[in-house]
N, C-alpha and C positions, 0 to 999 in steps of 0.2 A: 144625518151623517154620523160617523161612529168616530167621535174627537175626543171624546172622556178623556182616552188616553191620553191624549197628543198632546206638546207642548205650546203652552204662548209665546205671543213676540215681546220682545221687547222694546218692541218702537213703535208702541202707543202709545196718543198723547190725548189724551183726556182733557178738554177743554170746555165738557158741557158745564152750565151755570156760570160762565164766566161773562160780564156785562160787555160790549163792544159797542162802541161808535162810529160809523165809518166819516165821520164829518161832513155827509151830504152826498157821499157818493162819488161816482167816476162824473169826469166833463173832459170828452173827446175832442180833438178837432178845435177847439176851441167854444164848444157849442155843446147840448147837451144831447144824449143820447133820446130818442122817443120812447115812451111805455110801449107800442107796438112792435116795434123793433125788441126789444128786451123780450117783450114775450115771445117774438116768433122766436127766437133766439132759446130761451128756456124750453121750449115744445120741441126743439129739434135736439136739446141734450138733455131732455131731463133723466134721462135713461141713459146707466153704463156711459159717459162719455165726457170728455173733456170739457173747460171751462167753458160755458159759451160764450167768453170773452174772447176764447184762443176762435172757436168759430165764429164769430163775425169778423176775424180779423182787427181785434182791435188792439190786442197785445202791442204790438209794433209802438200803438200811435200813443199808448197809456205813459203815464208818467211814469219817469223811470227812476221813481225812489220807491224804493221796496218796504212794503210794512212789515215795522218789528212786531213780532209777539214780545211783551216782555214779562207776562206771568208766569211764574215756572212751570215747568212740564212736570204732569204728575199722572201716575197708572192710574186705569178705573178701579171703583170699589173690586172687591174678591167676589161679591156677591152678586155681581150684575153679570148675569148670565149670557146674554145679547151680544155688552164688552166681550166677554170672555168669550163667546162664537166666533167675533170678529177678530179678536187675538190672535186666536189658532188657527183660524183659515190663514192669516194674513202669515204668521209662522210656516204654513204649510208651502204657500208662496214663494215663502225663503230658501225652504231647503231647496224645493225641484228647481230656483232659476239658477241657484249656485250651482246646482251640480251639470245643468246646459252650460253656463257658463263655464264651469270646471271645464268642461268637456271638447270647449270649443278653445281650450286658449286664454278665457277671460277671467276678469274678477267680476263677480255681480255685486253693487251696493244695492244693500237695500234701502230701500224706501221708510220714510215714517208714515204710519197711519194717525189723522187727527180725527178724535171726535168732537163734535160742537155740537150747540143749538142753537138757533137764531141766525147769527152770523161771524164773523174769524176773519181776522185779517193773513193774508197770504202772499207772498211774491208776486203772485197773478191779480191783488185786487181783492177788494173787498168780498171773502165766499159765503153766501147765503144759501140757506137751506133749501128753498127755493127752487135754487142751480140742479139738486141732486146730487148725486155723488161727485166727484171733479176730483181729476189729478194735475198739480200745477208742477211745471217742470221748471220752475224758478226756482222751486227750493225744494224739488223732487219729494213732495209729500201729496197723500192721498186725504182726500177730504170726504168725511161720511158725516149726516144727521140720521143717527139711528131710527129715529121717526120714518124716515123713507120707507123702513121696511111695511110699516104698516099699508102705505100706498100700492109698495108692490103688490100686499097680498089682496086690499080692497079693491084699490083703481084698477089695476093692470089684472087682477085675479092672476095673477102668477105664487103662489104659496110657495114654502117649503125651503128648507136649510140650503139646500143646494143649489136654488135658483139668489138666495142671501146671498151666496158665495162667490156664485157669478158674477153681482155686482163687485165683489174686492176684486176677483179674479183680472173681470176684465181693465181695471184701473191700473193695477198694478201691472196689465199688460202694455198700458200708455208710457210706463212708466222704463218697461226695458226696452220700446223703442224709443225714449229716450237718450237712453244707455249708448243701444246698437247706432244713436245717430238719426235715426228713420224718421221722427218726429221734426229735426230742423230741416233735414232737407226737404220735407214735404212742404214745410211753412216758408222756407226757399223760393220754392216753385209755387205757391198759393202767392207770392207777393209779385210774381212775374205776368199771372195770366188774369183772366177775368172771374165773375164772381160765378159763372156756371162751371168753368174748368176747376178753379180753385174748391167750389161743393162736390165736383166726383174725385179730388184731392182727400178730401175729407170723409170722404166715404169709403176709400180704401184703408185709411187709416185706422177705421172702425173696426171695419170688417178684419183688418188684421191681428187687433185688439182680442176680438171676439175669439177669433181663430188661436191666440197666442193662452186666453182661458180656457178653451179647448183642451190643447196641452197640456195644458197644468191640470185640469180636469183627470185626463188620462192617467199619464205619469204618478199623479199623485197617490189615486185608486190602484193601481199598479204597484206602489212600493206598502202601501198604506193600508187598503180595503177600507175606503171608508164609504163608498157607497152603498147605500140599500136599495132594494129594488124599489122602480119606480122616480127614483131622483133623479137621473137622467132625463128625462123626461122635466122635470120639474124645471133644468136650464135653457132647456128647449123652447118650453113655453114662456118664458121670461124674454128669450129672443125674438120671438114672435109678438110678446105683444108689443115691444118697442121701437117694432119696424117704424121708418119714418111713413111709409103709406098708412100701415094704422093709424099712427101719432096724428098725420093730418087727416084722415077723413074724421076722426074723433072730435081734432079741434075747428075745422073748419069744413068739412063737410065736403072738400075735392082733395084731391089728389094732384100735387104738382111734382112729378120726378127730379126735374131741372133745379129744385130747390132743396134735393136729400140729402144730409148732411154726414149722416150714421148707415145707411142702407137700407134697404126694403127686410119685410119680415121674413120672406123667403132668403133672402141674402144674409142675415143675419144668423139664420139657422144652420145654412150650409155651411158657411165659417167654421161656427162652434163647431159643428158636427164633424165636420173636415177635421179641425186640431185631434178631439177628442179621438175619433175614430183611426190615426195616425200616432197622434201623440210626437210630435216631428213638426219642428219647427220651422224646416225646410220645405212644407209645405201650408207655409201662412205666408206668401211672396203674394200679395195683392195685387201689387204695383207691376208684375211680370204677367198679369192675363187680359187676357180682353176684354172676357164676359167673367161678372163674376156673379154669377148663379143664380 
C-alpha cells in the first residue's frame, strides 16, 4: 500500500510490555465458563470480529464494573514501522467515515486503537491476544496484538499490507455500527430469540462489517491511490480464509452451518467485494436480504 505519504492517528494507544492481571478471569452465571466453550468461541472470532464474549452472549450476564486501565497512554516508538502501518490505515479510517458521516448529517467519533501483548483489560473484559483482534463498544476502542499479523500470513496464508488493513478496517467497521446503532439493536434481538436465530444475528453483523471495510477500501483508493496491483486480491483472500466453514473444518473436521457466527468464505467475500466494488454504504443493509450470498 502507498502510505509513506499519509498521516497517523492519533488515537493510538500503545500498551505493549505492560504487565496485567486479570485476577482469575471472568465467572458467569455464577459458575465458571468451560475451556471448550472458550475455544469454540475463539475459532468462531478469531478473525476480523468481535469480542467472543459479545458472541456468546455473555456481555449482558458479565459483571458490570468496568476495568480501568490506569497507565497512561502513550504513542508507539517512531521506529516501529508495523505501529506506524497501523497508525495510518487506522487515520485513513478516520477521514473516509467522517466525510460519510459528514455527508449524511452526522458527526463520526473516532475510535481509539490499542496495541497490547499478552492481555489489556477493557470495558468488555479481560482482552487476550488469543481473542484476535476485537472491538469493544463499551468504551469504543479497537483491540490489536500485532503478533496476529504474523498468523495471518503463516496460519491463514493470507500475506500483504492490505489484507493487514482489512483487519483494522473491518473493526473499525464494528465500530460505526456502533455509532449508527446497528450493533445494539442486533444484541436487542439476539437476547429475544434462541441460539441458532441469535448465530444468523451474528452473521449478518459480520458480513456488514466486512462490507462497511469494503467501503473504506474503495473510497479510500478513490481519494488516495494507495493500492497497487494485486492487493485487492490480498483482502479477498484474507475473507476467505476466515470463513466460518473453513475455520471449522480446519478445527474440527465438519462443518456445522447452524453454528456460523461470522459467515461462510463465499459470504464473506461478496460483502467485501460488494462494499469495495460500490463503495456505498447503502448497499452493506445485511439485515434487509434473504440470501446473503
Amino acid at each position: 500500500m502507498r502510505l509513506d505519504d499519509e498521516r497517523e492517528s492519533d488515537n493510538i494507544e500503545d500498551r505493549r510490555g505492560e504487565s496485567y492481571s486479570s485476577g482469575g478471569g471472568f465467572s458467569f452465571g455464577g459458575g465458571g465458563i468451560g475451556i471448550g466453550t472458550i475455544v469454540i468461541a475463539l475459532i468462531g472470532s478469531y478473525f476480523l470480529g468481535i469480542n467472543p464474549l459479545t458472541l456468546l452472549g455473555m456481555l449482558d450476564q458479565a459483571p458490570h464494573q468496568v476495568q480501568q486501565h490506569s497507565a497512561p497512554a502513550h504513542k508507539p516508538p517512531a521506529d516501529d514501522e508495523m505501529a506506524r502501518f497501523v497508525s495510518k490505515v487506522l487515520a485513513s479510517t478516520e477521514d473516509t467515515w467522517r466525510d460519510i458521516f459528514q455527508a449524511s448529517g452526522k458527526q463520526y467519533r473516532d475510535p481509539k486503537l490499542v496495541l497490547f501483548s499478552g492481555s489489556t483489560p477493557t470495558a468488555c473484559g479481560t482482552g487476550q491476544s488469543a481473542m484476535g483482534p476485537f472491538y469493544c463498544p463499551g468504551d469504543q476502542k479497537v483491540y490489536i496484538d500485532l503478533s496476529f499479523y504474523r498468523d495471518l500470513k503463516t496460519r491463514f496464508k493470507a500475506p500483504g499490507e492490505f489484507a493487514q488493513a482489512y483487519v483494522v478496517a473491518h473493526e473499525v467497521g464494528h465500530h460505526v455500527q456502533n455509532l449508527l446503532g446497528i450493533s445494539g439493536k442486533v444484541d436487542a434481538q439476539r437476547r429475544r430469540v434462541g441460539e441458532v436465530e441469535g448465530n444468523a444475528l451474528s452473521v449478518r453483523l459480520e458480513l456488514q462489517a466486512d462490507c462497511f471495510a469494503g467501503v473504506w477500501g474503495k473510497r479510500t483508493d478513490t481519494m488516495k491511490h494507495v493500492l497497487q496491483p494485486g492487493e485487492l486480491e490480498q483482502a479477498l483472500t484474507a475473507a476467505a480464509a476466515i470463513g466460518d466453514d473453513r475455520l471449522q473444518q480446519q478445527s474440527r473436521g465438519r462443518i456445522v452451518p447452524e453454528s456460523f457466527t461470522h459467515g461462510s468464505s463465499a459470504q464473506r467475500v461478496h460483502w467485501f467485494r460488494r462494499g469495495f466494488d460500490s463503495g456505498d454504504v447503502n448497499q452493506c443493509n445485511t439485515f434487509a436480504k434473504n440470501s446473503l450470498g
